[in-house]
PADO-531290 format. One line per 4 residues: their letters; for each residue x, y, z of C-alpha. Coordinates in Angstrom, 3 decimals, padded with zeros to 6 digits. Layout:
A = X:Y:Z  ... $
This chain:
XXXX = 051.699:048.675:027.771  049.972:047.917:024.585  049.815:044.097:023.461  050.952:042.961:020.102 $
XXXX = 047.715:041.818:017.741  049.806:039.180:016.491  050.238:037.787:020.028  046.807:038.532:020.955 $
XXXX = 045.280:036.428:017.856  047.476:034.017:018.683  046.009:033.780:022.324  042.604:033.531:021.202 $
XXXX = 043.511:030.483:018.627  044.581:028.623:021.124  042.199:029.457:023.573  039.486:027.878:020.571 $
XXXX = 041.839:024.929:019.764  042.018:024.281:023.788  038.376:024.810:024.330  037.855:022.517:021.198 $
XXXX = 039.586:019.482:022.571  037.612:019.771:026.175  034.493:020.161:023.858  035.113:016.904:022.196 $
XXXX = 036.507:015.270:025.370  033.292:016.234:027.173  031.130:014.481:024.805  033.015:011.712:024.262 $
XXXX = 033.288:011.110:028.248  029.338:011.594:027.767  028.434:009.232:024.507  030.457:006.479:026.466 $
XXXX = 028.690:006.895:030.061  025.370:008.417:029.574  024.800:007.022:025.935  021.100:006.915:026.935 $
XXXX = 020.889:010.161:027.582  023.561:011.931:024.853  021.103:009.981:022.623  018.202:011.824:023.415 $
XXXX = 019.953:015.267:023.542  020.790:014.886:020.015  017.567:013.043:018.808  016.164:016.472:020.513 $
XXXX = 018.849:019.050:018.589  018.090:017.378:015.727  013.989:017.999:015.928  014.696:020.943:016.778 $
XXXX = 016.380:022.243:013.874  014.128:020.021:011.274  011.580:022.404:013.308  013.464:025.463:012.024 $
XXXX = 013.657:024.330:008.301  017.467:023.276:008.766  016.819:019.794:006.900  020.385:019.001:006.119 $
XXXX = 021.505:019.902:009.535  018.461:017.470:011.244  019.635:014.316:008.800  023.328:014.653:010.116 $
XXXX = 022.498:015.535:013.918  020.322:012.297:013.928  021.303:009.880:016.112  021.783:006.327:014.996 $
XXXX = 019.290:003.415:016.684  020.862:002.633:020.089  021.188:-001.133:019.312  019.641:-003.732:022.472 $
XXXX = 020.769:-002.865:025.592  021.003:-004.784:029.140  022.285:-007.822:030.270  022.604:-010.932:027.599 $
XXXX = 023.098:-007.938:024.723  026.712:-008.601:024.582  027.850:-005.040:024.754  029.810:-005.628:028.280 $
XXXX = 030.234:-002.299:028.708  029.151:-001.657:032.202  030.813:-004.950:033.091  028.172:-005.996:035.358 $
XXXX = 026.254:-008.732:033.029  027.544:-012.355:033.426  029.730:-013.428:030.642  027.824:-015.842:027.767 $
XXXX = 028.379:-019.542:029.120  028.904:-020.010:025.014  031.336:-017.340:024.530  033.524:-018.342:027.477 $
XXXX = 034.170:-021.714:026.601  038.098:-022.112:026.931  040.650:-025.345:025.625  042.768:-025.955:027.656 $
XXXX = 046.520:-025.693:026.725  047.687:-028.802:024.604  051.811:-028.797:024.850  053.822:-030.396:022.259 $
XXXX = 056.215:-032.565:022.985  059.352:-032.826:020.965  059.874:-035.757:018.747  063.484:-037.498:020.304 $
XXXX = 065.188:-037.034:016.777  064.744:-033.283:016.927  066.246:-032.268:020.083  070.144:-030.984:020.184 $
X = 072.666:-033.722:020.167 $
């Protein structure tokens, strides 16, 4: 039994769409856990290919600066820092109370 090409096309662009959304899932899994070390990949890709005379392709494969990191940088990603003494200053709740010629008669 013979397939149909239309059918068999049709398996292969959805195998790429499929493999396209794990592709991106995997590196977005990555950038957020190992952001240290996605950074270097790509700082490394993109030397690589300014290497190779692929200019336009090293600009947009460069990797922004990683901005500070570690405890007191504010990032709170990792959710191990303390929270900034400053930052978690709280008021407490203030309740209104209702004047006695604006309640229901």
């Amino acid at each position: 039994m013979t397939t149909h090409p239309v059918s068999a096309t049709s398996e292969l662009v959805q195998a790429l769409i499929l493999g396209g959304f794990l592709l991106w899932s995997v590196v977005f899994v990555l950038r957020k856990y190992a952001s240290v070390w996605m950074y270097r990949q790509q700082a490394a890709l993109a030397s690589y290919a300014q290497s190779h005379g692929f200019s336009r392709l090293s600009r947009w494969l460069q990797p922004a600066q990683i901005a500070a990191t570690g405890c007191g940088s504010g990032c709170n990603t990792c959710g191990s820092c303390a929270m900034n003494p400053a930052a978690a200053e709280t008021k407490p709740v203030q309740w209104k109370t209702p004047s006695s010629s604006a309640g229901c008669h």
